[in-house]
C-alpha positions as a Python dict, from the first residue, in 0.01 Angstrom:
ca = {
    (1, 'X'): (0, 0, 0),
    (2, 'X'): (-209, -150, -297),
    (3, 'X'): (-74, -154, -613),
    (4, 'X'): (-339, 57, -888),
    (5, 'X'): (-506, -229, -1121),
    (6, 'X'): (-523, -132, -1477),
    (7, 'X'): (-895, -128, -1632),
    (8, 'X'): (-1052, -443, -1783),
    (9, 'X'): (-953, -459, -2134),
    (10, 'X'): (-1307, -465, -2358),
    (11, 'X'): (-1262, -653, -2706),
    (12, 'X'): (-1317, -496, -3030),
    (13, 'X'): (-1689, -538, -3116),
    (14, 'X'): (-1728, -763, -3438),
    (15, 'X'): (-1796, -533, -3798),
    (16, 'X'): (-2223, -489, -3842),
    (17, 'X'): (-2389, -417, -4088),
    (18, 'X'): (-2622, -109, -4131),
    (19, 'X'): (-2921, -307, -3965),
    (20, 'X'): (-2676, -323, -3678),
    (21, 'X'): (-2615, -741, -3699),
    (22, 'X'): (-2270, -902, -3701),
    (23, 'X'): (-2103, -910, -4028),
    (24, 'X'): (-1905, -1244, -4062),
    (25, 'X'): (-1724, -1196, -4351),
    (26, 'X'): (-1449, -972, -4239),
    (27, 'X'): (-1223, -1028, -4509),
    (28, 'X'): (-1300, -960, -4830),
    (29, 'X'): (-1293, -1228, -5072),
    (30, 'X'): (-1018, -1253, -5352),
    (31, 'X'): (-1108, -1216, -5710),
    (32, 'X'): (-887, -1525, -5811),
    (33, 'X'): (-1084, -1756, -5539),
    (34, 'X'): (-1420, -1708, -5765),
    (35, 'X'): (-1254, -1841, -6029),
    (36, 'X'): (-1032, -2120, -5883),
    (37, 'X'): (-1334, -2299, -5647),
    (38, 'X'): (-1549, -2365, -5932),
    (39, 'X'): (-1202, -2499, -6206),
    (40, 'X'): (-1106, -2726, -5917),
    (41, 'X'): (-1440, -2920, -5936),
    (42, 'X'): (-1521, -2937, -6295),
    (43, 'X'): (-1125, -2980, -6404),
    (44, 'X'): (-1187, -3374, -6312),
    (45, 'X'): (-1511, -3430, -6523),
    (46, 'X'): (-1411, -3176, -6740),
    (47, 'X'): (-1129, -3373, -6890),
    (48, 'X'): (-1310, -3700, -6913),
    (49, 'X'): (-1603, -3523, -7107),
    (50, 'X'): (-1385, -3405, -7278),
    (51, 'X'): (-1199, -3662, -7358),
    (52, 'X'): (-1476, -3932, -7412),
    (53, 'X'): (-1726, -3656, -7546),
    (54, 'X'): (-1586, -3367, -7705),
    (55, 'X'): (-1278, -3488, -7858),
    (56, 'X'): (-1425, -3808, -8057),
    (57, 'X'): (-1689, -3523, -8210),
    (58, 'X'): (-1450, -3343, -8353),
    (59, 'X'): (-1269, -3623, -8511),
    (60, 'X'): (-1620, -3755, -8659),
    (61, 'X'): (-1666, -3465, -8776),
    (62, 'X'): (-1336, -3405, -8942),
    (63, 'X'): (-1363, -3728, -9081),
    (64, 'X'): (-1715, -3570, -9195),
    (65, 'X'): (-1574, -3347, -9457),
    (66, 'X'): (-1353, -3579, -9620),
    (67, 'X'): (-1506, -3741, -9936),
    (68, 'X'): (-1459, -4129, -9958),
    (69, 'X'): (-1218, -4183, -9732),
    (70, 'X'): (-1164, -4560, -9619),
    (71, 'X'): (-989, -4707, -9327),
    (72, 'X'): (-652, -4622, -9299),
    (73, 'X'): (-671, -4322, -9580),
    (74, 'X'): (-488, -4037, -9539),
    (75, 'X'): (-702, -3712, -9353),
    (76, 'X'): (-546, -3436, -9478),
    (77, 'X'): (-519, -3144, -9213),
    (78, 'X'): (-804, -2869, -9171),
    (79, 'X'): (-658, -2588, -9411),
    (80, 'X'): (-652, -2889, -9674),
    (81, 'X'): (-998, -2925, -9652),
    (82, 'X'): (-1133, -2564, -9736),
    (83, 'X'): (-1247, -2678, -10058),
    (84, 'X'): (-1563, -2699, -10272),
    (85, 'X'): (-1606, -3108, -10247),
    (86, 'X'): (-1570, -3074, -9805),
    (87, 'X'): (-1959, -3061, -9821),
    (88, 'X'): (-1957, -3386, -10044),
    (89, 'X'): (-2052, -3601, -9787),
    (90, 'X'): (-2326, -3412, -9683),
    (91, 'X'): (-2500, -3381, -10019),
    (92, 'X'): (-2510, -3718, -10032),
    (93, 'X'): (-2689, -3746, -9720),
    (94, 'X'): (-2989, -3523, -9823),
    (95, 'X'): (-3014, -3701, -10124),
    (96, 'X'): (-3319, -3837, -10221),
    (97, 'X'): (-3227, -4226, -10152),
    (98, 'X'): (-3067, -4135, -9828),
    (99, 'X'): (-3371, -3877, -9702),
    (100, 'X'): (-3629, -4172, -9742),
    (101, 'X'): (-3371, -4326, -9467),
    (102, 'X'): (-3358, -4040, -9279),
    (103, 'X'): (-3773, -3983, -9316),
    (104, 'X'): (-3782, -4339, -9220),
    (105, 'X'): (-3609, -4327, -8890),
    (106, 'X'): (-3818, -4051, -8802),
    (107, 'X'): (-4117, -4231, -8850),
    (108, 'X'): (-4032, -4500, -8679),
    (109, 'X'): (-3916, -4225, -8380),
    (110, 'X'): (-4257, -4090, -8400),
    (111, 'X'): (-4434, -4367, -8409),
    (112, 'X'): (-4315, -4537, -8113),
    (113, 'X'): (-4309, -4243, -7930),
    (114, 'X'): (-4715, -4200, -8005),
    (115, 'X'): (-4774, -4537, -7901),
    (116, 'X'): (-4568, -4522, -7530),
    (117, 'X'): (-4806, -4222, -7497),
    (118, 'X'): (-5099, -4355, -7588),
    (119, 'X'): (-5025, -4704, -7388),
    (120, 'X'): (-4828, -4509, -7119),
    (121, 'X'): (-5091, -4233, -7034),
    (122, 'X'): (-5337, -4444, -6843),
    (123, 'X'): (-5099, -4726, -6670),
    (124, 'X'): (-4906, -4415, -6516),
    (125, 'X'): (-5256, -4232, -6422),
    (126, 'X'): (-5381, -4539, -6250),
    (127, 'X'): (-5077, -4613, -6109),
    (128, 'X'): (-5048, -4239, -5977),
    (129, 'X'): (-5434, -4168, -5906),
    (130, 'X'): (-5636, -4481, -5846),
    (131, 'X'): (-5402, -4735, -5702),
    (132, 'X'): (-5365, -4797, -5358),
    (133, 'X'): (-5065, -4565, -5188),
    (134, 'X'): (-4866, -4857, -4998),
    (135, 'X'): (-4851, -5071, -5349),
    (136, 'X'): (-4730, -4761, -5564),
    (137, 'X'): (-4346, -4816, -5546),
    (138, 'X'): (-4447, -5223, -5575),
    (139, 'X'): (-4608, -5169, -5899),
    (140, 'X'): (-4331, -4916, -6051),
    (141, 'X'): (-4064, -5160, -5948),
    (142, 'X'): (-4272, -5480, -6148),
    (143, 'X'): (-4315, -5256, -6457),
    (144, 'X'): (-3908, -5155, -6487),
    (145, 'X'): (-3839, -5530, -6389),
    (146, 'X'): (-3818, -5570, -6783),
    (147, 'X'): (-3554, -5267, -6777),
    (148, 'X'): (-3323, -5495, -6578),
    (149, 'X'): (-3249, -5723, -6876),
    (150, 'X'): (-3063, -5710, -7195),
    (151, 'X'): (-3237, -5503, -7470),
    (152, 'X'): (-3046, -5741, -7696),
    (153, 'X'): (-3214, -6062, -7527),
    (154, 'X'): (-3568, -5850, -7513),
    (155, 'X'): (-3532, -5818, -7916),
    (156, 'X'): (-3454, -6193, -7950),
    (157, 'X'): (-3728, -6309, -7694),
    (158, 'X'): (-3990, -6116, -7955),
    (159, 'X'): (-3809, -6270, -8206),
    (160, 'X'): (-3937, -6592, -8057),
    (161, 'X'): (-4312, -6462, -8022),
    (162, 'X'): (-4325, -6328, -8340),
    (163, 'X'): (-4173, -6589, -8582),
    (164, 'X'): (-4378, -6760, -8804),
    (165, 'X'): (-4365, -7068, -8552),
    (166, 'X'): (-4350, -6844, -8257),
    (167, 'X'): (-4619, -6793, -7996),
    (168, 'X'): (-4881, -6553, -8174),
    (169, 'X'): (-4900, -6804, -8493),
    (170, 'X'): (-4939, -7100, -8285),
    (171, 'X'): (-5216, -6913, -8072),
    (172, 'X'): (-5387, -6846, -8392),
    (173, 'X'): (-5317, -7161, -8573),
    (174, 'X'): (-5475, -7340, -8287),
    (175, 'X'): (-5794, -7112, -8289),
    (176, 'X'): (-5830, -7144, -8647),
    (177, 'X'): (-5723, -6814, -8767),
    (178, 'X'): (-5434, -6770, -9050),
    (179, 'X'): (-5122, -6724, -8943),
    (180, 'X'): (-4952, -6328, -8934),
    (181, 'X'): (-4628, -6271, -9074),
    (182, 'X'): (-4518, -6008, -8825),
    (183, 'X'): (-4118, -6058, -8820),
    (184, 'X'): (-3936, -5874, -9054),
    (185, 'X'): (-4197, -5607, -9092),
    (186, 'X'): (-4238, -5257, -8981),
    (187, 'X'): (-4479, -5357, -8712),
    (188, 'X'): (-4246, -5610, -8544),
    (189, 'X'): (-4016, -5275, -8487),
    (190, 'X'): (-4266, -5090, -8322),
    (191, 'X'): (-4361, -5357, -8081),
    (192, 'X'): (-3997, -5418, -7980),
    (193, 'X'): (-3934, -5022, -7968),
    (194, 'X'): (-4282, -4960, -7754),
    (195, 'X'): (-4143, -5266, -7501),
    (196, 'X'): (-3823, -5118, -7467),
    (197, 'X'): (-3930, -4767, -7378),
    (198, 'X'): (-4258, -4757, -7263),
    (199, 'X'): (-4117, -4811, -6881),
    (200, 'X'): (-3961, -4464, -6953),
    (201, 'X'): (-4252, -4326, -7040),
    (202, 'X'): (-4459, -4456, -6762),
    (203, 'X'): (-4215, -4344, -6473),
    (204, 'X'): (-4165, -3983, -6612),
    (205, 'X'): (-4594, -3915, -6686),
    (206, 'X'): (-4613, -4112, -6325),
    (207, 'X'): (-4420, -3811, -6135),
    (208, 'X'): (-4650, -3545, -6321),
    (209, 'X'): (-4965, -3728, -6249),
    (210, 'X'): (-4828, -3799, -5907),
    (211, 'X'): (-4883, -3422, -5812),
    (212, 'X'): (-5178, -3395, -6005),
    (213, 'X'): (-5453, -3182, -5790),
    (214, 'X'): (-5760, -3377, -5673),
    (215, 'X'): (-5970, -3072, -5615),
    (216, 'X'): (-6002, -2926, -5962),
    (217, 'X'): (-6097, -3243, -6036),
    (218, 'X'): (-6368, -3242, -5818),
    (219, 'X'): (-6432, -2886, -5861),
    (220, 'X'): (-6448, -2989, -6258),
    (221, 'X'): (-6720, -3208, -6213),
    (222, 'X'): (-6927, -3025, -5975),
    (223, 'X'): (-6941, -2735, -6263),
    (224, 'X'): (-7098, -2978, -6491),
    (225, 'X'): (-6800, -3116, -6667),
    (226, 'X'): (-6789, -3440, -6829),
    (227, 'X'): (-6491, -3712, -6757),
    (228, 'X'): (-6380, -3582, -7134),
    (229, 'X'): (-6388, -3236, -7128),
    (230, 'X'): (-6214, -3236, -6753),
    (231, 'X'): (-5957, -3477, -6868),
    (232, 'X'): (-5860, -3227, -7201),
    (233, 'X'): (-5932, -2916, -6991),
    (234, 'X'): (-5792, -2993, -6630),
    (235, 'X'): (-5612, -3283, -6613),
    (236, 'X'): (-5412, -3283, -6977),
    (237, 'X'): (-5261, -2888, -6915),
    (238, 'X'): (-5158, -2971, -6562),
    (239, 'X'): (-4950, -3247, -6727),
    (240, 'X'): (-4806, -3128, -7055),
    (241, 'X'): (-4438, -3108, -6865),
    (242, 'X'): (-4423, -3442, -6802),
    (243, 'X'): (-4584, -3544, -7141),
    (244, 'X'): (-4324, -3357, -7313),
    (245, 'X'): (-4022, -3465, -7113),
    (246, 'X'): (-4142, -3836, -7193),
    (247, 'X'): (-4212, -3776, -7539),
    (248, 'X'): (-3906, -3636, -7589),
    (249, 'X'): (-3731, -3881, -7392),
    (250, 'X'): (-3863, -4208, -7599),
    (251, 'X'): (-3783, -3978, -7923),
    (252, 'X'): (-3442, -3918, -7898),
    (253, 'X'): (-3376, -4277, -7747),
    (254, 'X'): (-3548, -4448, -8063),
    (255, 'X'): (-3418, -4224, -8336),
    (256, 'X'): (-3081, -4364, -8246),
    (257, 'X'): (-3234, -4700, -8147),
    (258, 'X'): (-3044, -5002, -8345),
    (259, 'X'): (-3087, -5310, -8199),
    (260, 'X'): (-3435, -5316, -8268),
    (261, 'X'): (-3451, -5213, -8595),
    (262, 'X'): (-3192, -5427, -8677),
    (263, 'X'): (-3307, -5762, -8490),
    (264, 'X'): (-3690, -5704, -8604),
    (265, 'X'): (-3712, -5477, -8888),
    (266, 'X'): (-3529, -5687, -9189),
    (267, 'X'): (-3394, -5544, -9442),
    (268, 'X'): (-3706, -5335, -9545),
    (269, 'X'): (-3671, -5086, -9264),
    (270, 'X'): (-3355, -4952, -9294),
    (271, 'X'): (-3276, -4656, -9018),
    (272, 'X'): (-3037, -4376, -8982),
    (273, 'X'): (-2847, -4625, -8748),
    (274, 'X'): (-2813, -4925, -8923),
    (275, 'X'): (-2703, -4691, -9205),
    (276, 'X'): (-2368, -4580, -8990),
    (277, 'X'): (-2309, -4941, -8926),
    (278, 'X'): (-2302, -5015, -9269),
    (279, 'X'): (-2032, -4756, -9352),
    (280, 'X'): (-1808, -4814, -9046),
    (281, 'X'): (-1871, -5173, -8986),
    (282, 'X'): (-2018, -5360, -9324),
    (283, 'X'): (-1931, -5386, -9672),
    (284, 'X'): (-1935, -5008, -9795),
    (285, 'X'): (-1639, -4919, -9578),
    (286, 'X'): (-1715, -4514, -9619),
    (287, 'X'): (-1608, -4332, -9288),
    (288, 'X'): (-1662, -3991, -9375),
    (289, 'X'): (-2024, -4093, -9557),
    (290, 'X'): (-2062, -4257, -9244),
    (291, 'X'): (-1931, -3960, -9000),
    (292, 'X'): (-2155, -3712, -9189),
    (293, 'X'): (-2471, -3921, -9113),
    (294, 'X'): (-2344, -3953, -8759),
    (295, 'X'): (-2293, -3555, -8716),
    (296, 'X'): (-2700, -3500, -8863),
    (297, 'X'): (-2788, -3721, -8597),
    (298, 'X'): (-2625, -3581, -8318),
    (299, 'X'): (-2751, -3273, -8435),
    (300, 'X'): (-3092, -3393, -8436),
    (301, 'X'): (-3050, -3568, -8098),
    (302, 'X'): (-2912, -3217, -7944),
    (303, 'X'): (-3205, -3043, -8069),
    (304, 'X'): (-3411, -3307, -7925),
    (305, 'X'): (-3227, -3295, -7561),
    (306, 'X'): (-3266, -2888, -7610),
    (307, 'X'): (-3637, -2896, -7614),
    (308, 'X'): (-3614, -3153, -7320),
    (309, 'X'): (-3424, -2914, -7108),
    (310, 'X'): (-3669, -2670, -7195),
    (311, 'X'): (-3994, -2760, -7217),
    (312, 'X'): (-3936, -3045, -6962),
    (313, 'X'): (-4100, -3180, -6656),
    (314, 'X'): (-3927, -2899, -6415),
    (315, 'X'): (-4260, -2950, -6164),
    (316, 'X'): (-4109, -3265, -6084),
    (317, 'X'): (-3786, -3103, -5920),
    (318, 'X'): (-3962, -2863, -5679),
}
């Protein structure tokens, strides 16, 4: 006789969803895990920021609100400091002496960062529009060649070109023309500011004018534009991201800029940055007047890297 087999067994078909598809996640996830994933990778670079970042800007800025203090003074703790005289240091910095420093390094900020544009604008157009495809990356790699050297050796080689026996004065001597006292002056700061940063400039407008579209330029000019009114009306709005991202850029690199300043500028143009040497480093030996100008200018620089983040060149990502 033959034994009776027992019926196939048929599996347990896999959880769908309403449109009748597997569902893969059969377990439902636990609260905790949302949490844990995302502390496990940011605990690492968390700390060091941290560390490195956020921890030195609190002790410049505790150092901020205490008047006069020299090195090794006493800081007296936090509920010490609720006092009338913690803003000392910070009146001192809007007054009128120290504003003209303040008005100064913004003009110097501004300036350069007018001139990148203005120099910047049509190398990085050519460079995106008119130059041949295959030498493109060629050509970006010889203009950030400069990038790969010391700013500190960049500032002395000007130093060189614009002494009174450097290379401009001997170029005019020889032709005849009276020689240009350019060191020391506020012009030699700009040049040596512009050098440094215009490669910045040039590779951030380079990415917007990259993707700039051909055909309303063309369509532009077969409506009877001119070259001017389709470069303010076409090609200008479709790259105000990338002009602001590398204006911003150059700005917040040469407010804080003080090599420059210092190597080229003399004594005559005196910046926010030389200033917080001076209190930390040189003779006046004033941390907290010092710290105080140090927190206005990362203030400044955060507003800065705010309207950066914001109004930057986000067509670039996509």
């Amino acid at each position: 006789m033959s034994t009776p087999t027992s019926p196939p067994t048929i599996p347990n078909p896999a959880p769908s969803n309403e449109f009748g598809e597997p569902n893969l996640q059969v377990g439902k996830q636990s609260p905790w895990s949302k949490w844990l994933e995302p502390l496990v990778l940011l605990v690492p670079g968390g700390f060091w920021l941290g560390l490195l970042l956020v921890l030195p800007t609190l002790v410049i800025l505790e150092l901020s609100l205490v008047p006069r203090i020299r090195p090794g003074g006493y800081v007296p703790p936090l509920w010490e400091l609720l006092k009338p005289s913690v803003f000392e240091n910070y009146t001192l910095v809007f007054s009128r002496d120290y504003l003209f420093v303040l008005g100064q390094s913004m003009f110097f900020a501004f300036g350069t960062m007018l001139v990148c544009l203005l120099l910047g604008f049509p190398v990085a157009y050519w460079i995106g529009q008119m130059s041949p495809k295959r030498w493109r990356n060629l050509l970006l790699l010889g203009f950030v060649l400069p990038l790969w050297t010391s700013s500190l050796l960049r500032s002395y080689a000007w130093i060189t070109i614009l002494r009174r026996t450097g290379v401009v004065n001997t170029v005019l001597t020889s032709l005849g023309l009276p020689a240009l006292d350019l060191l020391n002056q506020s012009s030699a700061v700009f040049i040596g500011m512009g050098y440094s940063y215009l490669p910045y400039m040039v590779l951030i407008l380079y990415a917007s004018i990259e993707k700039l579209d051909r055909r309303l330029l063309e369509a532009s000019a077969d409506l009877g534009a001119n070259p001017i009114q389709t470069f303010w009306k076409v090609t200008v709005p479709q790259t105000m991201p990338g002009i602001a991202a590398g204006s911003l850029l150059v700005f917040i690199n040469t407010l804080g800029d003080f090599v420059d300043p210092e190597l080229l500028g003399g004594a005559s143009s005196m910046t926010v940055s030389r200033l917080i040497y001076n209190q930390f480093l040189g003779p006046t030996q004033n941390w907290g007047f010092g710290s105080s100008l140090s927190m206005v200018l990362i203030l400044a620089v955060s507003v800065a890297i705010a309207l950066l983040i914001k109004y930057g060149d986000s067509s670039a990502q996509r």
